[in-house]
N, C-alpha and C positions, 0 to 999 in steps of 0.2 A: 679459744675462739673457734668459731666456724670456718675450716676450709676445705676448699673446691680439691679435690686428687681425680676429678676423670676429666680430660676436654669432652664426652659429653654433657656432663653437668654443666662445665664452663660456657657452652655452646646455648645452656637455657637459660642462663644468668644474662649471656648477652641479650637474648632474645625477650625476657624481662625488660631492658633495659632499653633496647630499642621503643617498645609499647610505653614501658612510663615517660620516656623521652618524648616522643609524640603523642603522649596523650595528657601529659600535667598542662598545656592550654586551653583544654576544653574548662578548666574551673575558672578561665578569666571569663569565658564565658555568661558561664552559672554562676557568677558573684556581681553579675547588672551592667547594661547597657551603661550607665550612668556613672560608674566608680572608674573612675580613672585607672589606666594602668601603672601611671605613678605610685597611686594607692595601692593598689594590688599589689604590687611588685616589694611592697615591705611584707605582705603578709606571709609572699611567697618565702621570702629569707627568709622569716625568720621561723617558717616551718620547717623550714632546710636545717637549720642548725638545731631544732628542738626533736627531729625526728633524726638526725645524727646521733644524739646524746640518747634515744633510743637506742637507737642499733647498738650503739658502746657496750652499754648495761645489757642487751639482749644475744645477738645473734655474736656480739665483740667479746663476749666474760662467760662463755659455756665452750665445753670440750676441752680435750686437755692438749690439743695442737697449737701449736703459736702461744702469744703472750695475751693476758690480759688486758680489756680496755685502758684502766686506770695505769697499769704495773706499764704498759707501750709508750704511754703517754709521760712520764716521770723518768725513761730511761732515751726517748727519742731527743737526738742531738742537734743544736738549735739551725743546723746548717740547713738539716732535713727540713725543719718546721717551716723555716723560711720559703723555702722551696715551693711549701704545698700553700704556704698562705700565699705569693707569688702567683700561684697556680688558681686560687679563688678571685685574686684581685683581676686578672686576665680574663677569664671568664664574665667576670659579672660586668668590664667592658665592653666585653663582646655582645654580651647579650643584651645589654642595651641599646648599644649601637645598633643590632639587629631587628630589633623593636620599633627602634625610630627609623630605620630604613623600610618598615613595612608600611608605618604610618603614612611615610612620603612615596614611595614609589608602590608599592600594595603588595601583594602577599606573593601573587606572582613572578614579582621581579626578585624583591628580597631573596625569598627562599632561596630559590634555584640558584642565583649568583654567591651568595652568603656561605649558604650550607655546601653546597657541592665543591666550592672554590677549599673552606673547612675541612672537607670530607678528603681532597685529595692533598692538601699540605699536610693534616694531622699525617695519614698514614704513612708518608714519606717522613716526617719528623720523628712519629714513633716506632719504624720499622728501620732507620737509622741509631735509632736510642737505644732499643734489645729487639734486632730481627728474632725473628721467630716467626714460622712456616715457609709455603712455598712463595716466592717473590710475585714471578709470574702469574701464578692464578690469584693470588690476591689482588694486585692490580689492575687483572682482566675483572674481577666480581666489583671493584674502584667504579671500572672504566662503565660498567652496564649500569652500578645503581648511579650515578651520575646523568648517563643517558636519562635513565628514570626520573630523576630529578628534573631533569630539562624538561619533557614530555608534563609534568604534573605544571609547571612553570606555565607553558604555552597555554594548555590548556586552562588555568586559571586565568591568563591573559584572555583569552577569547569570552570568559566569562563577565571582565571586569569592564566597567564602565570606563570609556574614556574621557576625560576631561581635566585632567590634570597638569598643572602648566610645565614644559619643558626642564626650568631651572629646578623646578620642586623634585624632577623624577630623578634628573643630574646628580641633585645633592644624596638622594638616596642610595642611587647607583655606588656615589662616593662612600659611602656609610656601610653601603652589604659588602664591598670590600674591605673595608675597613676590618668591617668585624670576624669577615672571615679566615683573614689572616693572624686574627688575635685568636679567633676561637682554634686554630690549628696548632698554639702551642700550649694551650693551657696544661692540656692532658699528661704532656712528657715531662713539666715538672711537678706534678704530683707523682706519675712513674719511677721518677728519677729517685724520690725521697724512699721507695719503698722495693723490698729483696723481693724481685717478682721471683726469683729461682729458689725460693726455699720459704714460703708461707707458713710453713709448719715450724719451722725450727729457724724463725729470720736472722739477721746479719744483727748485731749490737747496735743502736743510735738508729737503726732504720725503722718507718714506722711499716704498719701491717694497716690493710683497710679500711680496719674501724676508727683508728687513730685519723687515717690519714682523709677521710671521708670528713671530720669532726672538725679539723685543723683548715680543710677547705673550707667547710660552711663558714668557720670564724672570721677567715680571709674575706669571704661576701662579704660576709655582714660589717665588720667594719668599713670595706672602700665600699658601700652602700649607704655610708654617710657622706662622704663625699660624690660619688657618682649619681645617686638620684637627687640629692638633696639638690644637685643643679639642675638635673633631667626635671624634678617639678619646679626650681623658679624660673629656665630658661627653656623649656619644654619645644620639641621639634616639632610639633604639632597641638593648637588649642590655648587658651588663657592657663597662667601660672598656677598652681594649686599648691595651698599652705596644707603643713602639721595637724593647723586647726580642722580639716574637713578630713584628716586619716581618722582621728578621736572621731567625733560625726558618722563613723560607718557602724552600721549596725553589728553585732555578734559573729550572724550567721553568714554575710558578706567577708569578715572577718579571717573564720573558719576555713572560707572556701577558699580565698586565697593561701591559708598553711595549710590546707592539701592537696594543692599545687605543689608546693613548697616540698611536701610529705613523701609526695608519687616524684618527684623529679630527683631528688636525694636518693631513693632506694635505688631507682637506679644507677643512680651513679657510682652508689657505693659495691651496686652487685656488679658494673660495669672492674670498679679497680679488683673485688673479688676474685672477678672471672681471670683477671690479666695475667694469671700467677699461672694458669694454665694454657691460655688459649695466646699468651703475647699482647703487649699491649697495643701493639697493630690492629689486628685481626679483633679486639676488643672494645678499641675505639671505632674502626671500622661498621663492627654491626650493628653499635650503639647509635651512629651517624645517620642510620636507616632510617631513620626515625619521621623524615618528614613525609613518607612514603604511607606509615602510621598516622600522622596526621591526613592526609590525603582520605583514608580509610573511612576518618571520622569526619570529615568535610561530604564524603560521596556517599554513605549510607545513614549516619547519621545526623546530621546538621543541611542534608539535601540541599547544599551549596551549587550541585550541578544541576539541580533541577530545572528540566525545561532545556536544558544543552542539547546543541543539534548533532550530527550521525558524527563528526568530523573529532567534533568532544570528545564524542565518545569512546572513539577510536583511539586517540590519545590515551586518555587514561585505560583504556586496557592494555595498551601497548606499554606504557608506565610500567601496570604491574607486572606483568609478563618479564619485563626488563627489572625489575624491580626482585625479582622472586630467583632471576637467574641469577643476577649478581651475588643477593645472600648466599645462594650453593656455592657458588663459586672459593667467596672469603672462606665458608665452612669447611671446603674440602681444601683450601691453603692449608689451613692447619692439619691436616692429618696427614702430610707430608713430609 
């Protein structure tokens, strides 16, 4: 299989990973006003698990370092497995619940409370799991992309309409913590299943990335029968949406949600890749950047701030400014 032996490599893996993180949303986009994200949100999985089983056969069954996709998966020990299906069922909570808190309380609030509350649980769950680099400037690079977080947050706030009734923004509020506490552990049990200190030659019963990237998707997609299957008949926002209108979606709406699905997998899998060199701190860490990337593609892209007045403006440059130092910051953790 393919693996990482320089933390510079590790370091573009993350940075990969950060850009598919915050950018596998823009295909809910491009897949219609009109397609529910209920709907969406199957296509996404189940692009997840079928560009998994890519990566297996690909980037997981070449080179003669570590074990084979198939040969990992037939010798990993069902404790581990658990672990990382644990690790997908967490997850795909989380990110629902994340979902439905943007629906209610809007993207502003979500994000910034959700993901940042996320960003700084993961790193302490996963720098107490296998420290690796330096403490301190990791936390300081924590503490700035966080800031950064906040700033993109206000700043969507001063863009968004108000008019949303108090209980509705409440319940969301309740929800982006919700989620963010869930999304902070997901990561350290798939960690946990896999030898982050010896990718080339791993530990017996533990899996290696490709496995453990494969074994997550399967974890979605199964509590993804249960988890959305209520998200569409008791939905947090909008009338109920059956089975029968997912069939009803055309091909190419279809598509666009499993490359959602497609882009959000590779990273994650280049995410546990990198972990083996960079920590899985400092790997979840710049993975978490990600909304900073969204941001990106909201401001140049999707000219979501367009027509924002000076004070806007200023935020989100201050955002990336903060946003840019933090990354250095995580990046030179680890060279310590």
């Amino acid at each position: 299989m393919f693996v990482v032996n320089s933390y510079s490599l590790a370091v573009i893996f993350c940075f990969i990973t950060m850009l598919c993180w915050g950018s596998w949303g823009n295909t809910q986009k491009l897949a219609g006003k009109t397609w529910r994200y209920e709907l969406f949100y199957w296509d996404y999985v189940i692009g997840m698990v079928l560009f998994a089983i890519l990566l297996g056969f690909t980037m997981g069954s070449i080179g003669t370092e570590g074990r084979p996709f198939l040969e990992d998966l037939a010798q990993a020990e069902w404790g581990g497995i658990g672990s990382v299906v644990l690790g997908g069922v967490i997850f795909n909570a989380s990110n629902i619940l994340l979902s439905a808190s943007v629906s209610l309380a809007g993207l502003s609030v979500a994000f910034p409370l959700g993901v940042g509350l996320a960003l700084v649980l993961g790193v302490i769950v996963n720098y107490v799991g296998a420290p690796k680099g330096d403490p301190a400037i990791l936390f300081l690079g924590v503490a700035l992309i966080v800031v950064a977080i906040i700033c993109n947050g206000i700043a969507s706030g001063r863009m968004r309409k108000s008019g949303d009734s108090a209980a509705q923004n409440r319940k969301g509020i309740i929800l982006a913590v919700v989620a963010g506490v869930l999304m902070s552990f997901f990561y350290r049990f798939v960690a946990a299943a896999m030898d982050l200190d010896n990718f080339a030659a791993p530990t017996p019963g533990m899996l290696t990335p490709y496995s453990a990237i494969f074994v997550f998707s399967v974890g979605v997609l199964l509590s993804n029968f249960a988890f959305n299957t209520y998200a569409m008949r008791r939905p947090f926002v909008g009338a109920p949406v059956s089975y029968r209108e997912y069939f009803r979606g055309s091909l190419p709406t279809h598509l666009v949600g499993m490359l959602g699905g497609a882009v959000w997998c590779l990273g994650t899998a280049f995410s546990y890749i990198a972990a083996g060199k960079a920590g899985a701190a400092i790997s979840y860490a710049l993975g978490q950047g990600a909304p900073m990337i969204a941001a990106v593609w909201g401001v140049f892209i999707w000219k979501e701030f367009k027509g924002a007045d000076r004070k806007t403006n200023t935020l989100l440059a201050v955002m990336f400014l903060f946003f840019i130092a933090g990354l250095a910051s995580i990046i030179a953790s680890g060279g310590n």
